[in-house]
C-alpha positions in Angstrom: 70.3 18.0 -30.7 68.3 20.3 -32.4 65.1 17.7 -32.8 65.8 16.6 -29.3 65.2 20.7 -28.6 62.3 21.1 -30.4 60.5 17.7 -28.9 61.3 18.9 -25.2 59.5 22.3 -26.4 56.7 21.0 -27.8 56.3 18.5 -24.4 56.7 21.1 -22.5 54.1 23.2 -23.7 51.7 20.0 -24.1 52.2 20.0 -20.6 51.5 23.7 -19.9 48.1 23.3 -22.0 46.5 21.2 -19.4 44.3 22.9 -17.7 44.7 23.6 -13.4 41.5 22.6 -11.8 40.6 25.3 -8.6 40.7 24.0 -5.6 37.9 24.8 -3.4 37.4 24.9 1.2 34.4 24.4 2.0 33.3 27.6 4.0 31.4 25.6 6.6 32.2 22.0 7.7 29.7 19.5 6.4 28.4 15.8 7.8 30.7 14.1 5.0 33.3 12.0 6.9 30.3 11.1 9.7 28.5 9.5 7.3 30.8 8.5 5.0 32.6 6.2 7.9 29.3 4.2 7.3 29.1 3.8 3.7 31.6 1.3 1.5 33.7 3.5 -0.8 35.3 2.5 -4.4 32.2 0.8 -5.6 29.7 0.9 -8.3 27.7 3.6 -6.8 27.9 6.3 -4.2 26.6 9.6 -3.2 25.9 11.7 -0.2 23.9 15.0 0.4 24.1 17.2 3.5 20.6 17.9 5.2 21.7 20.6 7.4 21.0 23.3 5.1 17.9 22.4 3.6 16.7 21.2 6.3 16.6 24.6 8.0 14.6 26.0 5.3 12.0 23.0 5.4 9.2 26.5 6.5 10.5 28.4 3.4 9.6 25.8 0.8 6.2 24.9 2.2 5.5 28.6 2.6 6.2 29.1 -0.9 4.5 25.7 -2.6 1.3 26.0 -0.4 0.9 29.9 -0.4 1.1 30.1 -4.5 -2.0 27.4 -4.2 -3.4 29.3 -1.5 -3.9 32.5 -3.2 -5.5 30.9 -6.2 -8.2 29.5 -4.4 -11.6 31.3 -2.3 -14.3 30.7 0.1 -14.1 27.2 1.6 -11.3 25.9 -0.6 -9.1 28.7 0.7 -9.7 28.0 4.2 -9.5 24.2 3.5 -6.1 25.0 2.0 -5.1 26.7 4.8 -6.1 24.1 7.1 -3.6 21.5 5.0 -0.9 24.0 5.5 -1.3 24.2 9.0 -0.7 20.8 9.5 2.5 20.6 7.1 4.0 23.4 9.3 2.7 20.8 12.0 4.5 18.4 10.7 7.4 19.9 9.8 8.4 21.5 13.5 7.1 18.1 15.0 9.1 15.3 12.6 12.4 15.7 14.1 13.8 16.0 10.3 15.7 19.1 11.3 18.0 17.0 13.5 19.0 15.2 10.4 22.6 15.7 9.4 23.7 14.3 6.3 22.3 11.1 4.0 24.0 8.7 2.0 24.4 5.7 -0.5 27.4 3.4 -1.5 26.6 0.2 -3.5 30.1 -2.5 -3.9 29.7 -5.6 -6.2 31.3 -8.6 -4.0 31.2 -11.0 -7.1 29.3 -13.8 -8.2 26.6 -11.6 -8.9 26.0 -10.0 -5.1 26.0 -6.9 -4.2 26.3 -5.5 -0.4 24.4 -2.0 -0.2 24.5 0.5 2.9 22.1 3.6 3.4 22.8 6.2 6.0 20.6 8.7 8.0 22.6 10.8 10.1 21.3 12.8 13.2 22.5 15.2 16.0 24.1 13.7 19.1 23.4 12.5 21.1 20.7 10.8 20.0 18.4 9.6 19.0 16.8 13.3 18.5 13.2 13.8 19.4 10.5 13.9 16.8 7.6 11.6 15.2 10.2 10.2 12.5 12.8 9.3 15.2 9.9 8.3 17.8 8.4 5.7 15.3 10.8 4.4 13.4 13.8 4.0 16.0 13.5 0.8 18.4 16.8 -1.1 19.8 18.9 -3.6 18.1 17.6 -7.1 19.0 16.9 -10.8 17.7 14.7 -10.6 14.7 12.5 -12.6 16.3 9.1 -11.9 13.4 11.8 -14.1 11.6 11.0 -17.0 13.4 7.4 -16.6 12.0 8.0 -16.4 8.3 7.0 -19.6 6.2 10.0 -20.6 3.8 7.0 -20.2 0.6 7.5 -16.4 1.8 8.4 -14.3 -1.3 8.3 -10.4 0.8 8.4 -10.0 4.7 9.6 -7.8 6.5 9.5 -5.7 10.2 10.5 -3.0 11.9 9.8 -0.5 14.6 5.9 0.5 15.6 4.9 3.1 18.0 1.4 4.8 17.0 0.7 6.8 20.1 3.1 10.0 19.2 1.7 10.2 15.7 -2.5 9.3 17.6 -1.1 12.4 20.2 0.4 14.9 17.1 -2.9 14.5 15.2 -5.3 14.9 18.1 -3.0 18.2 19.1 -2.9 19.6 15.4 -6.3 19.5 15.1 -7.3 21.2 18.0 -5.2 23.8 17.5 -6.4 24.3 13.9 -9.1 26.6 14.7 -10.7 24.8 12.0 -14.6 24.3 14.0 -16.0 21.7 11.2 -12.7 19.6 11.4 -12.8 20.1 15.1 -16.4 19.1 15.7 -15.8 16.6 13.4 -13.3 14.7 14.8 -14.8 15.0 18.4 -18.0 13.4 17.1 -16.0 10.8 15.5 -14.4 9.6 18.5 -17.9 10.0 20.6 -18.4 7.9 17.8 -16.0 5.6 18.6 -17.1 5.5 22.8 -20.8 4.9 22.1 -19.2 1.4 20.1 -17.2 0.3 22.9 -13.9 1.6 21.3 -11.8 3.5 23.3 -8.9 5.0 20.8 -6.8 5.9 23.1 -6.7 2.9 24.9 -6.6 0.5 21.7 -3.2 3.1 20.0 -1.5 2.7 23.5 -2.0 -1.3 23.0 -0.1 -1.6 20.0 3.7 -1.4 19.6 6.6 -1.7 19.6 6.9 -3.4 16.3 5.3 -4.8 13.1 6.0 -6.1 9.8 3.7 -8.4 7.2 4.7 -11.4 5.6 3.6 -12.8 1.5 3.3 -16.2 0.7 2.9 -18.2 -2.8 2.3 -21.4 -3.1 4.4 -24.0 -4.4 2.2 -26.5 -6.1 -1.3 -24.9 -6.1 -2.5 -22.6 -8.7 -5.8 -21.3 -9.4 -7.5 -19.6 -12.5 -8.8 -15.5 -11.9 -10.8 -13.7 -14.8 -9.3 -11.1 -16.4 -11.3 -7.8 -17.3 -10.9 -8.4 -20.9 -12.3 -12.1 -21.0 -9.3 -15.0 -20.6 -8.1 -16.2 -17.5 -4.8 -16.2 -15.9 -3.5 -19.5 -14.2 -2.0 -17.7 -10.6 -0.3 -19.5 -7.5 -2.4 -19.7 -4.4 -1.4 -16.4 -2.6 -1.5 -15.1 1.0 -1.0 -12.4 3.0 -0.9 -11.7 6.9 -0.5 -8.5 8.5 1.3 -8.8 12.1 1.4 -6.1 14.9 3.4 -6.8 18.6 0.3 -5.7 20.8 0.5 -5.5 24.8 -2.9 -7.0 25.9 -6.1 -8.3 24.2 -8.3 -4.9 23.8 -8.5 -4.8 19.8 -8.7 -8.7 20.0 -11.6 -8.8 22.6 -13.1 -6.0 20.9 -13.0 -7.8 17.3 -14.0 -11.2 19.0 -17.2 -9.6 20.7 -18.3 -8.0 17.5 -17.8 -11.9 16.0 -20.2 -13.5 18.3 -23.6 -12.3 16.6 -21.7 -13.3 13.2 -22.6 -16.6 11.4 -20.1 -18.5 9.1 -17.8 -18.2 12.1 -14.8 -20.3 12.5 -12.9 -20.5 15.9 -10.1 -22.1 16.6 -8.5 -22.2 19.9 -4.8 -24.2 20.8 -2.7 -23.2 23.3 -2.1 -19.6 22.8 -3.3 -19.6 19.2 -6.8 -17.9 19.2 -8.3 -17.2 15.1 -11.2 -16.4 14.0 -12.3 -16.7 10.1 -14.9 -15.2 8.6 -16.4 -17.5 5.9 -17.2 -15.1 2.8 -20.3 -16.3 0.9 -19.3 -15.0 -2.5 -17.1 -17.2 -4.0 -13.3 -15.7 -5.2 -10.9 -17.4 -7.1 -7.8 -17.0 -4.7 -8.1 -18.7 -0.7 -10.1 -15.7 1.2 -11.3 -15.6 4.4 -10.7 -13.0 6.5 -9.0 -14.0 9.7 -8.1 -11.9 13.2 -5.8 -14.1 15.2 -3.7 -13.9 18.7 -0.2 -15.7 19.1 2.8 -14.5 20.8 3.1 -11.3 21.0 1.5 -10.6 17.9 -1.9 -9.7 17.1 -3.0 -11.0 12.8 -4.7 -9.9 10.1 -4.4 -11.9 7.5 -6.6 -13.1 4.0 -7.1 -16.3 5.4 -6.3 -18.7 8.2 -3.9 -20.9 6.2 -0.9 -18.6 6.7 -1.8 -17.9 9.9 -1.9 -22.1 11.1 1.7 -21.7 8.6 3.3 -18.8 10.6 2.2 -20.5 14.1 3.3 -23.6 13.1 6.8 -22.1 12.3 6.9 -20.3 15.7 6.5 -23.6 17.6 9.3 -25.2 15.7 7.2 -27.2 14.1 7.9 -26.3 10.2 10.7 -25.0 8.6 10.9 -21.1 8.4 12.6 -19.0 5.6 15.8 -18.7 7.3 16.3 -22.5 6.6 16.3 -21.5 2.6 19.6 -21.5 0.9 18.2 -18.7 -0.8 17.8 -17.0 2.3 21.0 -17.8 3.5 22.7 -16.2 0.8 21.2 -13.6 0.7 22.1 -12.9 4.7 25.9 -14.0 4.3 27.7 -11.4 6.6 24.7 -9.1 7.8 24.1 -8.4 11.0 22.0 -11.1 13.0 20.5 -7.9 15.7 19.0 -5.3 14.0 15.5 -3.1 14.4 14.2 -4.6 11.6 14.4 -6.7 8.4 13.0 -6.7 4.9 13.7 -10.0 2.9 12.4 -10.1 -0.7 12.8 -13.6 -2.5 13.4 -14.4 -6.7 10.3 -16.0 -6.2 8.4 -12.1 -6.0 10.2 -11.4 -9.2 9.8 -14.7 -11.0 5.9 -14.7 -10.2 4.3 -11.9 -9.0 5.9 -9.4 -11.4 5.0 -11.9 -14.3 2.0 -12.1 -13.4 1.6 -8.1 -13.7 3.1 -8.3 -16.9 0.9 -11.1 -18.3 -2.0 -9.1 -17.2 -1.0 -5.5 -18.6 -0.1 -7.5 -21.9 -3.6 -8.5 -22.3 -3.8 -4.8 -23.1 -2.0 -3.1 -25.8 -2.0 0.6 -24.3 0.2 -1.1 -21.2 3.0 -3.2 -23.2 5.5 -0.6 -22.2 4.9 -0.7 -18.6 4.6 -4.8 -18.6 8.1 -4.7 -20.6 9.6 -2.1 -18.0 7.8 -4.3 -15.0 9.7 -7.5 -16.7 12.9 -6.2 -15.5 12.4 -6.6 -12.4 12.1 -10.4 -12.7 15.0 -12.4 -10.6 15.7 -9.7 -8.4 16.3 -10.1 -4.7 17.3 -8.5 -1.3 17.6 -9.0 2.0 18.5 -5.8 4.3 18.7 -5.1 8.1 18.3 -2.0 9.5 20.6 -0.8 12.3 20.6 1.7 14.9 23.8 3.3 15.5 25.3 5.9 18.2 24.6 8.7 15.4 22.8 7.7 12.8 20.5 5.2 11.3 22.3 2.6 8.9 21.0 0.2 6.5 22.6 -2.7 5.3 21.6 -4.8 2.5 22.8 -7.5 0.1 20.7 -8.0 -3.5 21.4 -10.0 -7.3 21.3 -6.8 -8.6 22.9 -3.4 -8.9 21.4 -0.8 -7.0 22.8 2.2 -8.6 22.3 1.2 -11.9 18.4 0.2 -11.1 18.4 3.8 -9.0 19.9 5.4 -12.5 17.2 3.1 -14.4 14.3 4.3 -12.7 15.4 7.8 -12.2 16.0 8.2 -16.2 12.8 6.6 -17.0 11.0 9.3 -14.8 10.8 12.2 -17.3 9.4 10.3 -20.0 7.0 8.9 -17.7 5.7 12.4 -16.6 5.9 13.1 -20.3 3.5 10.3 -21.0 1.8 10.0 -18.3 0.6 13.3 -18.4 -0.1 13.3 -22.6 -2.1 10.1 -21.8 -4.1 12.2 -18.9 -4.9 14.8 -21.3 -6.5 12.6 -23.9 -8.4 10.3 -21.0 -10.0 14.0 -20.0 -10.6 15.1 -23.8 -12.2 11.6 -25.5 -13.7 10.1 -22.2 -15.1 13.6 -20.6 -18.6 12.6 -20.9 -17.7 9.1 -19.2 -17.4 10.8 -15.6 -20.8 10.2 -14.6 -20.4 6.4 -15.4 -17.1 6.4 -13.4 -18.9 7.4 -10.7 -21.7 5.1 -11.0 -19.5 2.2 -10.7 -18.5 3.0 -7.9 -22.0 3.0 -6.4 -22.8 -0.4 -7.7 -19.4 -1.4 -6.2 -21.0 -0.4 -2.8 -23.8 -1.9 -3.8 -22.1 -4.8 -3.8 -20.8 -4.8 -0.6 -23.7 -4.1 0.7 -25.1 -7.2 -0.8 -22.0 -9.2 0.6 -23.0 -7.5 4.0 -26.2 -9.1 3.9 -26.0 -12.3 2.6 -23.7 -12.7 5.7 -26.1 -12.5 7.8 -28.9 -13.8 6.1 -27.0 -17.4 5.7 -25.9 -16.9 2.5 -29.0 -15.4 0.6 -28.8 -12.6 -1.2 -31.7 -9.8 -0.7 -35.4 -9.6 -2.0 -34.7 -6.5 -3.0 -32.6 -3.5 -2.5 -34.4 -1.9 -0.2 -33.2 -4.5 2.4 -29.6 -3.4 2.1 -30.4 0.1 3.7 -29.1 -0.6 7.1 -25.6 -1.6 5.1 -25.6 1.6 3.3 -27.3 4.3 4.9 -26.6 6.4 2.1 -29.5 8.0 -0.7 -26.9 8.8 -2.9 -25.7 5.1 -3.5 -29.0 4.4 -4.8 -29.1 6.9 -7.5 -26.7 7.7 -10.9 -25.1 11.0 -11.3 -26.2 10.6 -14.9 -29.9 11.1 -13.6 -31.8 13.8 -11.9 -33.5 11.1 -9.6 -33.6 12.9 -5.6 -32.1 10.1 -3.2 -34.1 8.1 -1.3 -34.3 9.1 2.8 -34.9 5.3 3.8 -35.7 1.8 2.7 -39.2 2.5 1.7 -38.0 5.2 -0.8 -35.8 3.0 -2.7 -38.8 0.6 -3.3 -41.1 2.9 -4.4 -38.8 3.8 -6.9 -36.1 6.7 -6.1 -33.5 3.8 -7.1 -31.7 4.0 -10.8 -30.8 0.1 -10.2 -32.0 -2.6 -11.6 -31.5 -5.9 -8.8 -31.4 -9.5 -9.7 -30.3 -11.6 -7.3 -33.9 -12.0 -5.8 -34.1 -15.9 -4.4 -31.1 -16.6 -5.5 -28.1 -17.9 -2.8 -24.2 -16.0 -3.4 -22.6 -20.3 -2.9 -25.1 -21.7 -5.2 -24.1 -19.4 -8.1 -21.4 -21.4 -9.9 -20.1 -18.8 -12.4 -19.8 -15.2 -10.0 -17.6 -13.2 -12.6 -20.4 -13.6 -15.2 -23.5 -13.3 -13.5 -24.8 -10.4 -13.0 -26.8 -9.1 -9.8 -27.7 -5.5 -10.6 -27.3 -2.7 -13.1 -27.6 0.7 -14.3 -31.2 1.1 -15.5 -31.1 1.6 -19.6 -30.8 4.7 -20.8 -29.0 7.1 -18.0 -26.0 6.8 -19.3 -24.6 7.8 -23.2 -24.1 4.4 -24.2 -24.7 1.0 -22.5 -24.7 0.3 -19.2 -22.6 -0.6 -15.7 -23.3 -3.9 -14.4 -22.6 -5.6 -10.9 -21.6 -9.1 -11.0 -22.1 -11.5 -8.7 -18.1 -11.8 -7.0 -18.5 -8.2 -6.5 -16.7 -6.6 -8.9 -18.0 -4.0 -11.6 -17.6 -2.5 -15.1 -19.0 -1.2 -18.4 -20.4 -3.0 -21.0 -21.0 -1.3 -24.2 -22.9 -3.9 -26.0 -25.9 -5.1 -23.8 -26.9 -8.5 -24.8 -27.3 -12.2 -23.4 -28.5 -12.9 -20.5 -28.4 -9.8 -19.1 -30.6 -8.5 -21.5 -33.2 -11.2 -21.1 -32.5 -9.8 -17.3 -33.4 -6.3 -17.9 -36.1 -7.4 -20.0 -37.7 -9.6 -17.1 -37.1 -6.5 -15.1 -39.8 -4.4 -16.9 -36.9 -2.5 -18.5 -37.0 -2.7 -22.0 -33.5 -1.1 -24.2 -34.5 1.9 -25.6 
């Protein structure tokens, strides 16, 4: 009895040592249970954060950020700060984000490897609230009908609502009320601009609406080779991408069409409702580009080339199979809602290709194996999500192969030591490379250079320039002709920039941008010898631009022809 005393005691008191948590009432009500009756509880992941509070005080913490930059700054990049405050204040009273009640996550695992995902905006009732968020990003639950016009070699699409003309109104109205005169000059010549052109702004923002989305295809079968900075090249599937907006009548269409009229290399193509137009580019890129404008449906498209446009129209007519016939696809959509606002659809395919692809390209260089591992695990992840509009809030509903809270956790956790070395890395770029400025920003000006060149050679059926005085018109600029690593003035006009006020050497004299059968290695102009520390930039022929240390090969036998011996 006397054991059996002592164990009861000794319970006993175990059981008084655990500690009694405080109960706590909350002293104000909160948007929990409104947004929680959205979200799927006993999960892997779920949170929720009230907005009433903060957002109340959205004033206070610009006030504070901005006005400690503010007061370190004088003469024209006070007032310019100033101006940028004026329009976050702007923004802030005209979002709507006040009306904004409570957000929230949940994340459930459903098995086989599926997970269903829900994220909740809640707002004031009734609703929706006024504001450029709500304005612009709240439409009606419908048919997702831009589905109809997605290619099943899709690998990201996705659509929602589009209204421009409150956030064309809110900047037109902030700016005139800046008291700002150069911003408010500016602006007004900009859009006298505009007029003298043929382009009336207001009349092209009101044309668009009420929704857009884009759509990214890759090829099946075809692949083609593209040149990596370093040297090798990297065998890539044939990719495309379209942009597509709902429009109400042809004004940016007509407009675009007009201005394609004096244009050579030209395609037109006209069936039933289908109206493109492709611009043929004379420099020759690796991937399938040639900018296209088309009309179909509702929908006005810009897109890199006309192949996904015929592919999309085709789809709408019925006459190929869209994305929605995919079992991937139909997986992915098991059990989500068929009317929504909006969709966003990203396939295995993304993951499997284009993330490799970004990892087999930062291999290449040693200072990026981190990020092209931390890219890598992102490979075989999909989603497919609908966005709905609800009496009081805004819900999203998706299902994805992977977990969301533990890739939110991931990414979150990884953020610290990215600042960390991120901003290490920053600080050696500025202490070893300081002196490299100036031929930063003289790539650049051989990268307009460039475009300038591609400009002409449009025009001129394919020919490249006699010399770089006949780009002028392109450019219009006397800074692009001269390094900042030189003290040469600009040139005023054509004339200048062949007498000499230039600090390019050109060679793509007599020489036509289809004929050239390497573009990546043959070089059309370059720094002239000696402005910079050490080597030189050089402009190649398919546009793009870099440094080359060593200055040899043909492109010194180029330099030499050029009258421009290596010091």
């Amino acid at each position: 009895m006397r054991s059996l005393a002592l164990c009861l005691c000794a319970l006993s008191f175990a059981t008084l040592a655990q500690p009694v948590l405080p109960k706590v009432v909350p002293h104000a009500p909160t948007s929990y249970r409104d947004v929680a009756k959205y979200l799927n509880a006993g999960g892997s992941f779920y949170t929720y954060m009230s907005t009433e509070q903060w957002g109340a005080k959205l004033d206070q913490f610009a006030d504070k950020l901005w006005g400690g930059i503010v007061e370190n700054l004088a003469g024209e990049e006070q007032v310019g700060a100033q101006v940028v405050l004026h329009f976050v204040h702007s923004l802030i009273n005209d979002s709507g984000l006040r009306a904004a009640r409570g957000v929230g996550m949940s994340s459930v695992p459903e098995g086989n490897g599926m997970y269903q995902n829900r994220a909740v905006v809640l707002h004031v009732t009734p609703g929706p609230p006024q504001g450029l968020f709500w304005d612009t990003s709240i439409g009606r639950n419908g048919k997702l009908k831009m589905l109809d016009c997605v290619p099943e070699d899709a690998v990201m699409a996705a659509s929602g609502p589009t209204n421009p003309t409150p956030i064309w109104n809110w900047v037109k109205k902030t700016i005139a009320a800046s008291d700002f005169e150069p911003l408010v000059s500016g602006f007004n010549q900009a859009i006298a601009m505009s007029g003298g052109q043929g382009i009336d702004l207001d009349q092209w923002v009101a044309s668009i609406g009420p929704g857009a989305g884009f759509v990214v295809t890759v090829s099946h079968d075809e692949n083609v080779l593209v040149p990596l900075p370093n040297g090798p090249q990297l065998e890539v599937p044939q990719t495309a991408a379209a942009l597509l907006v709902e429009v109400k009548d042809d004004t940016i269409f007509q407009y675009v069409d007009g201005m394609l009229q004096a244009m050579p290399n030209v395609t037109r193509t006209d069936d039933g409702d289908l109206r493109m137009r492709s611009v043929q580019v004379p420099v020759p890129v690796p991937i399938r580009f040639k900018p296209t404008i088309a009309r179909f449906g509702p929908y006005l498209v810009l897109a890199t080339n006309d192949t996904i446009v015929q592919a999309m129209d085709s789809c709408r007519r019925g006459e190929s199979p869209t994305i929605t016939k995919t079992a991937e696809f139909q997986t992915m959509a098991r059990g989500l809602p068929t009317e929504a606002m909006g969709f966003s659809y990203v396939s295995e395919r993304f993951g499997d290709t284009i993330t490799g692809l970004v990892e087999a390209a930062m291999a290449a260089d040693p200072d990026t194996k981190a990020m092209a591992e931390f890219m890598g695990k992102m490979k075989g992840q999909a989603s497919y999500g609908v966005s709905v509009k609800m009496p009081d809030a805004i819900v999203s509903i998706s299902r994805t192969n992977f977990d969301l809270g533990e890739a939110l956790i991931t990414q979150i956790a990884a953020m610290p030591a990215a600042l960390v070395g991120g901003g290490m890395l920053a600080w050696y770029a500025q202490v070893a490379h300081r002196g490299r400025a100036p031929a930063a920003s003289d790539i650049g000006n051989l990268k307009q250079i460039g475009l300038g060149m591609m400009m002409y050679s449009m025009d001129h059926d394919d020919k490249f320039p006699d010399d770089l005085g006949e780009i002028w018109p392109y450019i219009n600029d006397g800074k692009v002709f001269v390094s900042p690593a030189s003290n040469t003035p600009p040139p005023a006009n054509a004339a200048e920039v062949r007498a000499g006020k230039c600090d390019y050497l050109y060679f793509g004299k007599g020489k036509k941008a289809a004929g050239i059968q390497k573009p990546s290695e043959t070089p059309l102009a370059c720094t002239k010898p000696g402005l910079l520390k050490e080597g030189v930039n050089v402009l190649y022929c398919d546009g793009h631009a870099e440094w080359s240390r060593v200055v040899g090969g043909e492109l010194r036998k180029l330099i030499d022809a050029a009258g421009r011996p290596i010091p």
